[in-house]
Backbone as JSON Lines, residues from 0, in Angstrom:
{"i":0,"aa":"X","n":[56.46,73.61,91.34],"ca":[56.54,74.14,89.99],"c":[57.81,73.6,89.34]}
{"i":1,"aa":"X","n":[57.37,73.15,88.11],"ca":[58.74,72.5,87.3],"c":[59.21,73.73,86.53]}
{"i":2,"aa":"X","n":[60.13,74.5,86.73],"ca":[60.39,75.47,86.09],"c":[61.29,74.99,85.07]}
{"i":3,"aa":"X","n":[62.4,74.09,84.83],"ca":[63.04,73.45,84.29],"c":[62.73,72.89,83.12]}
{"i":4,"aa":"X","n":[61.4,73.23,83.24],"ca":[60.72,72.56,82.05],"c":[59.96,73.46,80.99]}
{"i":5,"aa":"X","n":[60.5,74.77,81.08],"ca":[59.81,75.66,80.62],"c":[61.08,75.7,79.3]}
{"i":6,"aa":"X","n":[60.45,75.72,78.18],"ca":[61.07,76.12,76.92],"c":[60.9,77.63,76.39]}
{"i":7,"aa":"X","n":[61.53,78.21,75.42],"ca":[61.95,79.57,74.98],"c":[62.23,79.16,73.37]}
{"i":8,"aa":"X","n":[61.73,80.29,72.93],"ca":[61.62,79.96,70.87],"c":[62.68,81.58,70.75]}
{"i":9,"aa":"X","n":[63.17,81.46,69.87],"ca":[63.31,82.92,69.22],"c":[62.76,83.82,68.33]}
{"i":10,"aa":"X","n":[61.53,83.85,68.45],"ca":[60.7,84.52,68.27],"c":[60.29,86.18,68.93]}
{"i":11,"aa":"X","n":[60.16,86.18,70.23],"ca":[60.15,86.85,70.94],"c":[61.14,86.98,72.06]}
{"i":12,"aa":"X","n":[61.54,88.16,72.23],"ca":[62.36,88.14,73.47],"c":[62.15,87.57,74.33]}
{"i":13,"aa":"X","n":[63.06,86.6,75.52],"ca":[62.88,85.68,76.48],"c":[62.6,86.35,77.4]}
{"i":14,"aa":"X","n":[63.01,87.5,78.11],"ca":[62.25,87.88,79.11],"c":[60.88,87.71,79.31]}
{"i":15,"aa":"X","n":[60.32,88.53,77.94],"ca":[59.0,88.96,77.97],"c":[58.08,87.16,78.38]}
{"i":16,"aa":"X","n":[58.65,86.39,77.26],"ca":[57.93,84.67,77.15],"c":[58.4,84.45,78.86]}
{"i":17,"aa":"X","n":[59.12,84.8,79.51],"ca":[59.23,84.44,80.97],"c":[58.61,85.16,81.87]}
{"i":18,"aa":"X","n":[58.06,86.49,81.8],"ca":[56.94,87.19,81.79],"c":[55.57,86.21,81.95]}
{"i":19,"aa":"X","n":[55.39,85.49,80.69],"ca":[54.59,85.43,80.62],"c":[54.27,84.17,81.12]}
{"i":20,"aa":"X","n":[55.11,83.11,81.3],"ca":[54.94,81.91,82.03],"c":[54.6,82.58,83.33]}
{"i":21,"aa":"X","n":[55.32,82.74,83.86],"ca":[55.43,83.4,85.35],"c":[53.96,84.09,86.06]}
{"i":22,"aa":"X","n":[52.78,84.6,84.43],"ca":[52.13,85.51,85.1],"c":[50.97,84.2,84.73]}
{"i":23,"aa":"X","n":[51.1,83.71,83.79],"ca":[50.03,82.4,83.9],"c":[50.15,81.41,84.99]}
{"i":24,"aa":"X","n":[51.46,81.11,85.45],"ca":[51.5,80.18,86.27],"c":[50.87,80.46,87.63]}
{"i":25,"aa":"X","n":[50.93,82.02,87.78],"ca":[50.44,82.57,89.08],"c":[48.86,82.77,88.77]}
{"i":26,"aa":"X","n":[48.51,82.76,87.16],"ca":[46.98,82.77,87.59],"c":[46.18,81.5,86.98]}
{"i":27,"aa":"X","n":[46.84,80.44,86.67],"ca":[45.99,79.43,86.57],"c":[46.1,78.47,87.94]}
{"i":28,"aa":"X","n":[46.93,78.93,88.85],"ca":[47.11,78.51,90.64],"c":[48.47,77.3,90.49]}
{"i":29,"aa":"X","n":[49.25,76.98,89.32],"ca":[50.65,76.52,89.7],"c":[51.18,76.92,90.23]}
{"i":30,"aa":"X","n":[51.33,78.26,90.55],"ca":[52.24,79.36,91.54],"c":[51.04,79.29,92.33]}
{"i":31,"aa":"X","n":[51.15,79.32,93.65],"ca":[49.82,79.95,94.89],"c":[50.48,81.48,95.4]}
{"i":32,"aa":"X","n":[49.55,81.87,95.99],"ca":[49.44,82.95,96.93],"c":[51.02,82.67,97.63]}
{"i":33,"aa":"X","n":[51.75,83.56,97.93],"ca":[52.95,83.48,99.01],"c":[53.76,82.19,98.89]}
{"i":34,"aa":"X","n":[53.7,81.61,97.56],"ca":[54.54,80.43,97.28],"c":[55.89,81.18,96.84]}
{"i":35,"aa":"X","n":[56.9,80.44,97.48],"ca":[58.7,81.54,97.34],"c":[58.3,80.59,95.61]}
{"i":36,"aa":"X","n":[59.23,82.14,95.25],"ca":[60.06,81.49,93.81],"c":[61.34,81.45,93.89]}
{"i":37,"aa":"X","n":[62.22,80.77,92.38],"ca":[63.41,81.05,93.36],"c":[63.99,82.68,92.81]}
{"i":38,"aa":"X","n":[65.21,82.59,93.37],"ca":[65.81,83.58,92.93],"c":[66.28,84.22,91.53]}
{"i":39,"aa":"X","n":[66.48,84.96,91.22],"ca":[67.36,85.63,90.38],"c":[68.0,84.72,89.81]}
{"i":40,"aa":"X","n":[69.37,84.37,90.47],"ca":[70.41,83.25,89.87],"c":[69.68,82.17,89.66]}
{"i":41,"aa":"X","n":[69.32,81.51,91.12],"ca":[68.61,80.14,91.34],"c":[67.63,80.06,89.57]}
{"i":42,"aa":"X","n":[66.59,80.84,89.32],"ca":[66.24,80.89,88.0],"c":[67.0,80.65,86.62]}
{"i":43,"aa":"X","n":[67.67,81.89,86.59],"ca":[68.79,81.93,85.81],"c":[69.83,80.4,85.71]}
{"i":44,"aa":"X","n":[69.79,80.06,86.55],"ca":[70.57,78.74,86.36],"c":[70.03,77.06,86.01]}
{"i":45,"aa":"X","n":[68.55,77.6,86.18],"ca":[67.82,76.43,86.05],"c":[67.07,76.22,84.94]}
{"i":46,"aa":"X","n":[67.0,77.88,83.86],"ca":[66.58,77.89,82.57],"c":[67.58,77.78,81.82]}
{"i":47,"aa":"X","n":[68.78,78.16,82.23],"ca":[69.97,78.04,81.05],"c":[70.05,79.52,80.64]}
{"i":48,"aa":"X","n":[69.24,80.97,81.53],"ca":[69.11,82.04,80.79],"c":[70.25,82.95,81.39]}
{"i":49,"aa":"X","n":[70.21,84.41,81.04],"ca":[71.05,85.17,81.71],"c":[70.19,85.68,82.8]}
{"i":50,"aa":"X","n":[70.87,85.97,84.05],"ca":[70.21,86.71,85.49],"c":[69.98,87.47,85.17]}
{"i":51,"aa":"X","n":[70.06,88.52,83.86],"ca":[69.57,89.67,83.99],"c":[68.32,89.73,83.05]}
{"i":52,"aa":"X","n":[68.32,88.47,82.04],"ca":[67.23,88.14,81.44],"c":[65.72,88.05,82.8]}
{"i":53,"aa":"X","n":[66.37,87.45,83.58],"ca":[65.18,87.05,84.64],"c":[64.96,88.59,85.3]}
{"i":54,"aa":"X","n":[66.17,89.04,85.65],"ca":[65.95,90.23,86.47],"c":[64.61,91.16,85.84]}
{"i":55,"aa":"X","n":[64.9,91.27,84.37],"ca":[63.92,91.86,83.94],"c":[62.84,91.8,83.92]}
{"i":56,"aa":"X","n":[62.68,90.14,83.63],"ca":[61.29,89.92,83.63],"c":[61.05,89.84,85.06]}
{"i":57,"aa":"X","n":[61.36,89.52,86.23],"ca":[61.01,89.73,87.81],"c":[60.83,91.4,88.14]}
{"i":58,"aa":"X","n":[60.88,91.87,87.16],"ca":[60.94,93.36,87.41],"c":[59.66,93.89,86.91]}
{"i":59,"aa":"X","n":[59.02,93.21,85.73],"ca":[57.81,93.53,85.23],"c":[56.57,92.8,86.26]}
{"i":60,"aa":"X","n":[56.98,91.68,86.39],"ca":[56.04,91.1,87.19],"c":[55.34,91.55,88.74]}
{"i":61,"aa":"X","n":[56.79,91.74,89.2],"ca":[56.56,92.58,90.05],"c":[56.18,94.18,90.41]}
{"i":62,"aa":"X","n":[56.27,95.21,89.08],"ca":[55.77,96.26,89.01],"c":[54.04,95.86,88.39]}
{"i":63,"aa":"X","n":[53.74,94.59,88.12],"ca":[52.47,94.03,88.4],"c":[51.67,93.58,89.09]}
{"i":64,"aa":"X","n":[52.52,93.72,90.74],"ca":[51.95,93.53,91.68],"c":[52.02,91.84,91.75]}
{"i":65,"aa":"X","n":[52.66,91.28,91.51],"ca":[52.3,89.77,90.97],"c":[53.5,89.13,92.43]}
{"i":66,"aa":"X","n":[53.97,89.59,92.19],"ca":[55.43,88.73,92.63],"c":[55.82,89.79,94.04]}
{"i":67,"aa":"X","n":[56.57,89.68,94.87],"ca":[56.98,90.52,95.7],"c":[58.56,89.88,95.63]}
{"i":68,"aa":"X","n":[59.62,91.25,96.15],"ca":[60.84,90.67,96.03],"c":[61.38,91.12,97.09]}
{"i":69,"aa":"X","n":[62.45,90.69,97.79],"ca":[62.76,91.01,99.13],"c":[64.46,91.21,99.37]}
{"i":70,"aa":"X","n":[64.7,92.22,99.9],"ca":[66.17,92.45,100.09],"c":[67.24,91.31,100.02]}
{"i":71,"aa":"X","n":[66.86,90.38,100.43],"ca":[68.08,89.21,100.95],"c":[67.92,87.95,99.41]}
{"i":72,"aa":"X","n":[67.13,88.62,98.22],"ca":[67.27,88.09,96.95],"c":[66.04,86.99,96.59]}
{"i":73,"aa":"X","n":[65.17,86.76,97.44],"ca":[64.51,86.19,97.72],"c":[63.03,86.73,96.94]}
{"i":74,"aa":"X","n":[61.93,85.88,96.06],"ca":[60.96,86.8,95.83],"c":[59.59,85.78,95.97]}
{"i":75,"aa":"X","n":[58.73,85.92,96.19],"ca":[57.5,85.1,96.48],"c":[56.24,85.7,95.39]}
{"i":76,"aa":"X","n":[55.56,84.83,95.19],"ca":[54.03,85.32,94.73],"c":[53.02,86.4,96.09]}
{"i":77,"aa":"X","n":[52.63,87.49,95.47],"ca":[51.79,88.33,96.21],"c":[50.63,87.18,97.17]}
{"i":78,"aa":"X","n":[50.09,87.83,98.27],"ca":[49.7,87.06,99.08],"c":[48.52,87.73,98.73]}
{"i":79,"aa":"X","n":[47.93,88.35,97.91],"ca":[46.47,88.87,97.4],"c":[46.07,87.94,96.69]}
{"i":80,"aa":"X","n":[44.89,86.99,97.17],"ca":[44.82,85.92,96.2],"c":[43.79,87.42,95.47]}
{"i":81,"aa":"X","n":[42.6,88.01,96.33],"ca":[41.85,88.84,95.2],"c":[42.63,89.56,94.05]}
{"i":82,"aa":"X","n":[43.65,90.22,94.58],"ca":[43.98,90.9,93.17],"c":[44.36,90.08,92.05]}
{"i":83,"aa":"X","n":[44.69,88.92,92.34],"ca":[45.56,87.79,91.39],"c":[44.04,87.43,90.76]}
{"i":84,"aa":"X","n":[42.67,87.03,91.44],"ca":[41.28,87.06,90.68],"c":[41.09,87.77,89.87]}
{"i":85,"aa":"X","n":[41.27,88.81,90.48],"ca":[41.07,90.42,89.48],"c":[41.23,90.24,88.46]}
{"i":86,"aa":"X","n":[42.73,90.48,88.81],"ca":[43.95,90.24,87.09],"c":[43.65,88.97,86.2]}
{"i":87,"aa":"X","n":[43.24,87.8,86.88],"ca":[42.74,86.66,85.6],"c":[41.46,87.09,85.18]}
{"i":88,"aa":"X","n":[40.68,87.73,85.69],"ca":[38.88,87.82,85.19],"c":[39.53,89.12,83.74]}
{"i":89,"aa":"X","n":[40.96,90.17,84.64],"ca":[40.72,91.17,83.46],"c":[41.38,91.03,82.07]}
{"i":90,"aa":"X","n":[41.9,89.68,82.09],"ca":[42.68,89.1,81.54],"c":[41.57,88.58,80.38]}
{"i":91,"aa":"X","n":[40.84,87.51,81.14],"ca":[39.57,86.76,80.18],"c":[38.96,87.88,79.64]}
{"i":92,"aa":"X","n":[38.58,88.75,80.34],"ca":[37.76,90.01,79.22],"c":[38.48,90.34,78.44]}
{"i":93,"aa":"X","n":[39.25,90.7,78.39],"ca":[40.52,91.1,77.33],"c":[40.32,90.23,76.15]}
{"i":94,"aa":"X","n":[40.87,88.97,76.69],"ca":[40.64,87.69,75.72],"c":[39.37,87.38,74.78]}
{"i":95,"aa":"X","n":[38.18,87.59,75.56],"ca":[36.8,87.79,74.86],"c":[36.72,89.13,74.49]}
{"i":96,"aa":"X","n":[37.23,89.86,74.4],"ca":[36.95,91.01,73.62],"c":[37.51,91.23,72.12]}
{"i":97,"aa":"X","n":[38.56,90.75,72.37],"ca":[39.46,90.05,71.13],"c":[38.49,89.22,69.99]}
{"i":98,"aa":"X","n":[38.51,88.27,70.59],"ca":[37.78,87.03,70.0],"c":[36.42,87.52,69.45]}
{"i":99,"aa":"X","n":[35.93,88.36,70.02],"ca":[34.45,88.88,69.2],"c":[34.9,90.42,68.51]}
{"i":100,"aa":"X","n":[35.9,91.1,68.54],"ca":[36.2,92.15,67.79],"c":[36.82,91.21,66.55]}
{"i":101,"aa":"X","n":[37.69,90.19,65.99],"ca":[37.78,89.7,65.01],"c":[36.48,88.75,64.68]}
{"i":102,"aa":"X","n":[36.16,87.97,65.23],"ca":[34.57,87.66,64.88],"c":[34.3,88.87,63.59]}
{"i":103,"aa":"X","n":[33.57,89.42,64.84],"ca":[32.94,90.93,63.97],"c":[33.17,91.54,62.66]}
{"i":104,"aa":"X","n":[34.72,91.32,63.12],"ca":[35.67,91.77,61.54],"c":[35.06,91.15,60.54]}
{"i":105,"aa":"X","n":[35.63,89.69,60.75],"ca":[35.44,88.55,59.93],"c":[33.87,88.41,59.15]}
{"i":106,"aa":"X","n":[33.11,89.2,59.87],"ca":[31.53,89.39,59.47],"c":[30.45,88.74,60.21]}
{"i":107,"aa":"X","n":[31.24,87.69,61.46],"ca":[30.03,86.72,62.12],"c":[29.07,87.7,63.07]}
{"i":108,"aa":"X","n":[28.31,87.39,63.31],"ca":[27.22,88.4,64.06],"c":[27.37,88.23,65.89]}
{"i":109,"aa":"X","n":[26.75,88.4,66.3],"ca":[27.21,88.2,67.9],"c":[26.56,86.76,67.9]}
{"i":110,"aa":"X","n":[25.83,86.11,67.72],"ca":[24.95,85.07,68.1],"c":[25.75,84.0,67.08]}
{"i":111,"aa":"X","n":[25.66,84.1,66.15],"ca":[27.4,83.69,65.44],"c":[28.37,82.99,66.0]}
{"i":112,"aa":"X","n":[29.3,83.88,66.09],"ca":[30.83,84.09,67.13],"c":[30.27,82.72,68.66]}
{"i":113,"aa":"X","n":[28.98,83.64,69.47],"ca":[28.85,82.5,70.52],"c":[28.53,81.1,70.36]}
{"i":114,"aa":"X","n":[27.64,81.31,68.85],"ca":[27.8,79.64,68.91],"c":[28.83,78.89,68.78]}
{"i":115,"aa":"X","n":[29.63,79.35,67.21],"ca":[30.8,78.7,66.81],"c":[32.05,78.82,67.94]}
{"i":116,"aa":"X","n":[31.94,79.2,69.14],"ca":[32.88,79.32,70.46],"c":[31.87,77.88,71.17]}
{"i":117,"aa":"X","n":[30.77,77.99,71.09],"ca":[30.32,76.85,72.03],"c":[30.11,75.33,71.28]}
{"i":118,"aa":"X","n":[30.2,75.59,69.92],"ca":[30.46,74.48,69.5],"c":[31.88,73.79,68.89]}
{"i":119,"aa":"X","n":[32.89,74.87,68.79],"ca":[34.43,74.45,68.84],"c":[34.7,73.51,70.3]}
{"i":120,"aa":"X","n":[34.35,74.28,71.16],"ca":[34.27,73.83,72.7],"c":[33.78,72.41,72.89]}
{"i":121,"aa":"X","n":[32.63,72.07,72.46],"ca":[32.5,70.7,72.77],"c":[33.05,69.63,71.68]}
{"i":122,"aa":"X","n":[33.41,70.49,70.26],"ca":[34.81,69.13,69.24],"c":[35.88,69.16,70.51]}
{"i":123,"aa":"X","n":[36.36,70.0,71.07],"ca":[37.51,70.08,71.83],"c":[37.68,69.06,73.07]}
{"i":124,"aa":"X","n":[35.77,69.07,73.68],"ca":[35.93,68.44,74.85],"c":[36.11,66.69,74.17]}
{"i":125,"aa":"X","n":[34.84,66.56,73.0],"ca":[35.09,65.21,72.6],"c":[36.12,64.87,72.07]}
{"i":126,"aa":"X","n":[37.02,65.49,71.77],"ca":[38.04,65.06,71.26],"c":[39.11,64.23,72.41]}
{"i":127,"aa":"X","n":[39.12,65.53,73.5],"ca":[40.11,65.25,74.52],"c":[39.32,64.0,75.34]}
{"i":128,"aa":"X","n":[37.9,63.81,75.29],"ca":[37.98,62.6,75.77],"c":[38.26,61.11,75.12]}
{"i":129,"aa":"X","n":[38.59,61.34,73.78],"ca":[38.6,60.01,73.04],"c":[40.28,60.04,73.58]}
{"i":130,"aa":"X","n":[41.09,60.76,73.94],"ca":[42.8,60.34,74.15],"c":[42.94,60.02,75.11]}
């Protein structure tokens, strides 16, 4: 994992945006199951942030079951790959629930919403294959 390479806007508090790298990285499989992260500092020194910026966010993650942290400062990704499934499937519902509650708003009908999702999807794929 290139963590070094992770950028921060001021927009939102940095914890939380480190939160949130941290919980994608563990569920799109850049982070694996029982892969160490580094530490506290080790972090903190490699984003340019404060340790307690990280502390925090290692504190949410881990009261998410995501991360495990260990006396000697040390913290790893949970070795549940199922619950880490879980949490991305409850994640995507979330995400599609969204996406068709503004649909809806917006006035498109259900049959609507799925097409214009399945046909954004393939401008997207042809696109990315012409680069």
């Amino acid at each position: 994992m290139i963590y070094d390479e992770w950028v921060f806007h001021d927009v939102e508090h940095i914890y939380l945006q480190l939160v949130k790298k941290i919980r994608c990285a563990i569920y799109s499989g850049q982070l694996s199951t029982g892969e160490k992260i580094p530490s506290v500092r080790e972090m903190a020194k490699m984003l340019h942030i404060n340790p307690n910026t990280v502390m925090r966010a290692y504190k949410i993650v881990s009261n998410d079951k995501l991360i495990v942290s260990y006396r000697n400062g040390q913290c790893s990704v949970t070795t549940d790959g199922q619950y880490i499934a879980k949490k991305r499937v409850d994640i995507a519902k979330k995400l599609c629930c969204s996406y068709l509650n503004n649909m809806f708003t917006l006035g498109f009908s259900k049959d609507e919403a799925i097409r214009f999702i399945q046909d954004y999807s393939e401008r997207l794929k042809i696109q990315t294959n012409l680069q």
